[in-house]
N, CA, C and O atoms as a GROMACS GRO file, in nm:
protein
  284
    1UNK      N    1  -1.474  -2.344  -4.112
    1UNK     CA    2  -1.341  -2.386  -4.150
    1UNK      C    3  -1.243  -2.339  -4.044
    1UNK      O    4  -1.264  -2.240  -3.974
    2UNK      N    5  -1.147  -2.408  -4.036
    2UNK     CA    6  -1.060  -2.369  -3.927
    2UNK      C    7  -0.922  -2.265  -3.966
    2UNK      O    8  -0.887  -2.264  -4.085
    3UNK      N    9  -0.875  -2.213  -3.906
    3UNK     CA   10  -0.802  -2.114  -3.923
    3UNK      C   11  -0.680  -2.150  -3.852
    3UNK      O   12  -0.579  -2.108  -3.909
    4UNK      N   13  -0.654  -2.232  -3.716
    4UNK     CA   14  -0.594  -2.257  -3.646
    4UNK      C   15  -0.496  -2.377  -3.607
    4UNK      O   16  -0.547  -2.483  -3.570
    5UNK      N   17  -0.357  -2.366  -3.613
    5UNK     CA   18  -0.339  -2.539  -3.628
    5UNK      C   19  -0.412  -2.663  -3.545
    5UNK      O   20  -0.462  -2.667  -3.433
    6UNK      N   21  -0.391  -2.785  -3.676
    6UNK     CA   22  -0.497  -2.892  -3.557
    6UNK      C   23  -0.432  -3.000  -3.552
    6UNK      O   24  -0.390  -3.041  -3.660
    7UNK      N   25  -0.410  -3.058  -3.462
    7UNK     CA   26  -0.352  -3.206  -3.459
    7UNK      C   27  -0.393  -3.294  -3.407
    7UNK      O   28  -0.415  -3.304  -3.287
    8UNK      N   29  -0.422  -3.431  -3.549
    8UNK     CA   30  -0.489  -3.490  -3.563
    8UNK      C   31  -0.427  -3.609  -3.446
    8UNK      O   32  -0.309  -3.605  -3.413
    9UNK      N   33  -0.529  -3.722  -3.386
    9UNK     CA   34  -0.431  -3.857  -3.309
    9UNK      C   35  -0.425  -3.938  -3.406
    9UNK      O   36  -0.501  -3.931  -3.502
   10UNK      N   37  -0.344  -4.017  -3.395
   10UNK     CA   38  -0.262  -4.131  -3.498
   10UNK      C   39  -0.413  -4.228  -3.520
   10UNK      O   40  -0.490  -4.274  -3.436
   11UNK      N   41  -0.413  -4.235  -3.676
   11UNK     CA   42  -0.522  -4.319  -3.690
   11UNK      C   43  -0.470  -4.391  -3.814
   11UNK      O   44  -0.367  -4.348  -3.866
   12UNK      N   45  -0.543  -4.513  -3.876
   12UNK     CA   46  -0.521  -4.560  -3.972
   12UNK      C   47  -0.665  -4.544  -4.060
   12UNK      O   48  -0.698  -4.617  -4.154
   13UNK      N   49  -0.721  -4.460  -4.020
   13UNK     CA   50  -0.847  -4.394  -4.144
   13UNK      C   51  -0.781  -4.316  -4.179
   13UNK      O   52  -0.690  -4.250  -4.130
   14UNK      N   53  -0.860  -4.327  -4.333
   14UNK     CA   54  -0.811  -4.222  -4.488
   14UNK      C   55  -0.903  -4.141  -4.397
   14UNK      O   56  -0.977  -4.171  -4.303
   15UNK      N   57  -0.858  -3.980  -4.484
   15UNK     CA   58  -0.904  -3.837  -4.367
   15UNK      C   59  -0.904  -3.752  -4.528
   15UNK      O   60  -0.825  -3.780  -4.618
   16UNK      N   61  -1.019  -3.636  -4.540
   16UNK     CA   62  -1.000  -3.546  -4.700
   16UNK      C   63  -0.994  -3.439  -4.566
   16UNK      O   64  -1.031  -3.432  -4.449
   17UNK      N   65  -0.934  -3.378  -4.648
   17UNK     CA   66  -0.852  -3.252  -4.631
   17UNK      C   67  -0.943  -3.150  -4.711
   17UNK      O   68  -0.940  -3.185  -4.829
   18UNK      N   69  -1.028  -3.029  -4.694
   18UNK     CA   70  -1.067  -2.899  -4.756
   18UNK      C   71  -1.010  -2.817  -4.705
   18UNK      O   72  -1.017  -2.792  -4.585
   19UNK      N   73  -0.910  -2.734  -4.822
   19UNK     CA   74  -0.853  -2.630  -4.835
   19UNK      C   75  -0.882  -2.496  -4.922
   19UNK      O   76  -0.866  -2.470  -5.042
   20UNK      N   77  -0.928  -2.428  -4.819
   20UNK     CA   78  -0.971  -2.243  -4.898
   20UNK      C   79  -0.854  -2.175  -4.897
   20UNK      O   80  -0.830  -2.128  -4.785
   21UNK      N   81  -0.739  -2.144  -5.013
   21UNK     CA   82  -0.621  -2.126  -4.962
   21UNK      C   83  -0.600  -1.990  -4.933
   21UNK      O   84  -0.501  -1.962  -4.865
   22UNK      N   85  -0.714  -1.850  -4.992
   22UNK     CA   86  -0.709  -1.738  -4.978
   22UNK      C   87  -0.577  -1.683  -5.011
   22UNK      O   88  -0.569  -1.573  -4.956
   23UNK      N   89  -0.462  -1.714  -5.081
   23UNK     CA   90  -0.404  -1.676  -5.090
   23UNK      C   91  -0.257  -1.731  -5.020
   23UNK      O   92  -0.143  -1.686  -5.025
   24UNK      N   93  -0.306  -1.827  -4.964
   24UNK     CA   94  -0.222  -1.903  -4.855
   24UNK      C   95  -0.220  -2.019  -4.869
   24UNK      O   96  -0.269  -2.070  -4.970
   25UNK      N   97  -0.146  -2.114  -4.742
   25UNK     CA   98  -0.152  -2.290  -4.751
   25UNK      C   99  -0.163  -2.302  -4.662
   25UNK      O  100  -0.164  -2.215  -4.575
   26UNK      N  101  -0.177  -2.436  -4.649
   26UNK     CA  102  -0.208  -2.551  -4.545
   26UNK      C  103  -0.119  -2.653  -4.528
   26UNK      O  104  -0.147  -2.754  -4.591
   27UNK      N  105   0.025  -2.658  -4.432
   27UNK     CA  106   0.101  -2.689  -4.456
   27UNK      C  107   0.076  -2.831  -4.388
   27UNK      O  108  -0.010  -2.811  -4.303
   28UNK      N  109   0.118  -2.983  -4.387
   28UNK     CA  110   0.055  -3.116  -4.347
   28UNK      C  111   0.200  -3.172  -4.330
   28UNK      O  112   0.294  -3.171  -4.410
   29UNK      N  113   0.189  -3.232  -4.174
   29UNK     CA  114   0.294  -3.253  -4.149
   29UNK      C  115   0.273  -3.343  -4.040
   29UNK      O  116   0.178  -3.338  -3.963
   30UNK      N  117   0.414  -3.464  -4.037
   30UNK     CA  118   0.363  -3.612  -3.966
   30UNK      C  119   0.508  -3.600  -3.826
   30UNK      O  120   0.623  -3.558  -3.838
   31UNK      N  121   0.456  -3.641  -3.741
   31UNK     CA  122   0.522  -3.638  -3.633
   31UNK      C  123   0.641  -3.772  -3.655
   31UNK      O  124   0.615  -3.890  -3.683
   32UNK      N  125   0.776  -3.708  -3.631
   32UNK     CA  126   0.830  -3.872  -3.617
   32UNK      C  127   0.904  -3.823  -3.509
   32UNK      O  128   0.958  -3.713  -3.516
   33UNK      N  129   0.916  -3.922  -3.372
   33UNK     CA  130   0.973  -3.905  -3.298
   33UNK      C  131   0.917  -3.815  -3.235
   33UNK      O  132   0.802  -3.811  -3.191
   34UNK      N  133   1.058  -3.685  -3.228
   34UNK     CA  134   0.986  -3.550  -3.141
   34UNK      C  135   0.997  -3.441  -3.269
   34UNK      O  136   1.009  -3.319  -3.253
   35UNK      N  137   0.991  -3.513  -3.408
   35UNK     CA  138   1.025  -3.388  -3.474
   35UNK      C  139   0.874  -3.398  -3.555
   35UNK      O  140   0.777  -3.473  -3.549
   36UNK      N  141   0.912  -3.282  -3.633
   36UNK     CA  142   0.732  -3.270  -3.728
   36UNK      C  143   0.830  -3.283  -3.867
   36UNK      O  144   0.945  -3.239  -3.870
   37UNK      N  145   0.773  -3.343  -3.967
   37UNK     CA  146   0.812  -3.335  -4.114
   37UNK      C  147   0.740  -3.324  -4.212
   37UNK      O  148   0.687  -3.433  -4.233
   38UNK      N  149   0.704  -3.236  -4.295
   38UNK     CA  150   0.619  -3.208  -4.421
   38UNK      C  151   0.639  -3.326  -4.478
   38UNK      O  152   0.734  -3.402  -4.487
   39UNK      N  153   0.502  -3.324  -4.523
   39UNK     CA  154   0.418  -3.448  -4.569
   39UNK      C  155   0.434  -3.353  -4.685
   39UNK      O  156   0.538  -3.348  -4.750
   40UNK      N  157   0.334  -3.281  -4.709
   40UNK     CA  158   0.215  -3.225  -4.826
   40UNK      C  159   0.237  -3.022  -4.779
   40UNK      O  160   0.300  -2.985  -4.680
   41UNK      N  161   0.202  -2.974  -4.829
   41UNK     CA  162   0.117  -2.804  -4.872
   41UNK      C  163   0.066  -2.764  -4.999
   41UNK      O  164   0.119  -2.757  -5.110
   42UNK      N  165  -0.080  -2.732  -4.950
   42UNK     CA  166  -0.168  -2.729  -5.001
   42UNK      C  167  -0.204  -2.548  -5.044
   42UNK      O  168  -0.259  -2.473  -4.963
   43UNK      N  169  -0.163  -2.507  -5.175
   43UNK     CA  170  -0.174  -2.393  -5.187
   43UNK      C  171  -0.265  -2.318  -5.262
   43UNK      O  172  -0.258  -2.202  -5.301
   44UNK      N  173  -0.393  -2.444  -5.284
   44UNK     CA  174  -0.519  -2.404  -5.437
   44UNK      C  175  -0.596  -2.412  -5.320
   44UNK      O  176  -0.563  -2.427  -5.202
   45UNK      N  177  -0.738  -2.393  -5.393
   45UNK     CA  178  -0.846  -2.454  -5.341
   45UNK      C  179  -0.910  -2.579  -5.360
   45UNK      O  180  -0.954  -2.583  -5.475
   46UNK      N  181  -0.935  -2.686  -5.295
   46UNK     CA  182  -0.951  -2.804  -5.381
   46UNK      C  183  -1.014  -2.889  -5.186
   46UNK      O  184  -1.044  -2.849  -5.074
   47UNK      N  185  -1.002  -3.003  -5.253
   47UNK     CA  186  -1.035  -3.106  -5.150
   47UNK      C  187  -0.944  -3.235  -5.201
   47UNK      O  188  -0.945  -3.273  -5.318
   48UNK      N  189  -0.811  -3.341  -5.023
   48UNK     CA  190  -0.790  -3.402  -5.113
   48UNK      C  191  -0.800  -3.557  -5.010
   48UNK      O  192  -0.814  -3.561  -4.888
   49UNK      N  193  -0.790  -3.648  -5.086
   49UNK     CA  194  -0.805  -3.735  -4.966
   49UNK      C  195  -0.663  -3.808  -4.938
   49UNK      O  196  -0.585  -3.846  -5.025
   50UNK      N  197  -0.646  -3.819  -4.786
   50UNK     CA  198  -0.505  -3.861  -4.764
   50UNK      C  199  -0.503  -3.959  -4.688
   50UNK      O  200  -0.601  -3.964  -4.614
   51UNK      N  201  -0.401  -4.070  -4.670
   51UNK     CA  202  -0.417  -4.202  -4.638
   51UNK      C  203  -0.254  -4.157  -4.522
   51UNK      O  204  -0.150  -4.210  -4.561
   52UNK      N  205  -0.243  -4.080  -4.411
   52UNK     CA  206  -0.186  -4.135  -4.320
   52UNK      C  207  -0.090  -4.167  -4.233
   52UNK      O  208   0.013  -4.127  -4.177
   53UNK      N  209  -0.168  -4.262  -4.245
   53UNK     CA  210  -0.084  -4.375  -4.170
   53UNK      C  211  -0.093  -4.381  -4.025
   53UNK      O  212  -0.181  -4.313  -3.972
   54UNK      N  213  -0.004  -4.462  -3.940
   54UNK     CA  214  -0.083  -4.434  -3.769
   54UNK      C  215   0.060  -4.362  -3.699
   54UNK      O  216   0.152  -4.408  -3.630
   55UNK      N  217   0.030  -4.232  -3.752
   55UNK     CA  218   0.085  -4.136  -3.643
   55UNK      C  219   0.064  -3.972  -3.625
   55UNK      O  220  -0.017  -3.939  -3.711
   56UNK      N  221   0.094  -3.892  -3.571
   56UNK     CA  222   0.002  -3.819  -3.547
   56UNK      C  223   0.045  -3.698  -3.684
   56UNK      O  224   0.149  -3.708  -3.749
   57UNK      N  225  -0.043  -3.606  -3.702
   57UNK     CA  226  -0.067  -3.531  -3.808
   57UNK      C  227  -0.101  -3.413  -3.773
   57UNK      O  228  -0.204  -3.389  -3.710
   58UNK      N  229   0.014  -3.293  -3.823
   58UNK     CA  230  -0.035  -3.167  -3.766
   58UNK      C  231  -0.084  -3.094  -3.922
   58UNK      O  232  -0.040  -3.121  -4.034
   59UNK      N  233  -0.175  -3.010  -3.887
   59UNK     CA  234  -0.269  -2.917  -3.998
   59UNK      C  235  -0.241  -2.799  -3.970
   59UNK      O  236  -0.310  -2.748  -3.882
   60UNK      N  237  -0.126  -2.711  -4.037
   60UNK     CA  238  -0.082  -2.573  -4.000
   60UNK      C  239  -0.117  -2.461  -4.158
   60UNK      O  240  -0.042  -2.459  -4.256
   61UNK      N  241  -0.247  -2.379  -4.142
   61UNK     CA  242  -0.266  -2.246  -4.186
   61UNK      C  243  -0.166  -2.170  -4.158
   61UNK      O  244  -0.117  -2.151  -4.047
   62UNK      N  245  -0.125  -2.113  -4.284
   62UNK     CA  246  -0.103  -1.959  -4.286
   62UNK      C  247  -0.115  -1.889  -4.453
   62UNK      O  248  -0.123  -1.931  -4.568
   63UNK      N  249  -0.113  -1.728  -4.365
   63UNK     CA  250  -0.171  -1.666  -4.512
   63UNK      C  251  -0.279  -1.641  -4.549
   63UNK      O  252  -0.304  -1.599  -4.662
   64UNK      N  253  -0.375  -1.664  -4.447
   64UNK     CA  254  -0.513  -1.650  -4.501
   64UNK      C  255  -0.599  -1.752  -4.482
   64UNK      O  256  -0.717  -1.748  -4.449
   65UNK      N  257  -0.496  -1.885  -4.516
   65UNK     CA  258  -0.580  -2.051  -4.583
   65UNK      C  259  -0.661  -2.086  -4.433
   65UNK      O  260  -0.620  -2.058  -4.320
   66UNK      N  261  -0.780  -2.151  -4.470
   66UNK     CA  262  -0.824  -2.214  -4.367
   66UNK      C  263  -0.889  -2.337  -4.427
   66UNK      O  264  -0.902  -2.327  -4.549
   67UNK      N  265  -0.945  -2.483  -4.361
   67UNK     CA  266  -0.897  -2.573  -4.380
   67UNK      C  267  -1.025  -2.652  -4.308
   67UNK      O  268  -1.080  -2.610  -4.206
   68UNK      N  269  -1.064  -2.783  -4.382
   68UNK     CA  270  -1.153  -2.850  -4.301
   68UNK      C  271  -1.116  -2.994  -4.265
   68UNK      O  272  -1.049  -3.055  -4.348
   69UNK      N  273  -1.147  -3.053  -4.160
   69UNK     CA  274  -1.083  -3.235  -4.247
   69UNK      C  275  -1.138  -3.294  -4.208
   69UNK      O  276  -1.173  -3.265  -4.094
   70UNK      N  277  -1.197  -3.432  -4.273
   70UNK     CA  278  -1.338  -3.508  -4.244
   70UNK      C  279  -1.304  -3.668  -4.280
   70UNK      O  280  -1.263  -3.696  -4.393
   71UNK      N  281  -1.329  -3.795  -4.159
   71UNK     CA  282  -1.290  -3.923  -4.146
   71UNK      C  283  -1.366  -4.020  -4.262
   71UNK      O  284  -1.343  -4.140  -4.266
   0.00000   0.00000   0.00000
């Protein structure tokens, strides 16, 4: 599981998200322009599936949470 932020390239595949939150989140956030904007944070443990869209997607841990994500 990753621990580290990841950013995803702009795709139009659905993507699940696994989140171990340890006590922490996984904060999901979509690039517009030059800025980043929360989408989603993810603060259980769970798995979820997310649809997107075509632009790019950052995956930011903290707190513990670490995080998997699969096409």
């Amino acid at each position: 599981m990753q621990s580290q932020q990841y950013i995803a390239p702009a795709s139009l595949a659905p993507l699940t998200l696994a989140v171990k939150a340890n006590g922490g989140s996984v904060k999901v956030e979509k690039q517009v322009g030059t800025d980043w904007v929360v989408s989603d944070s993810f603060a259980q443990d769970g798995a979820w599936r997310l649809d997107l869209g075509y632009s790019q997607t950052r995956f930011t841990p903290s707190g513990g949470a670490v995080f998997e994500h699969y096409s």
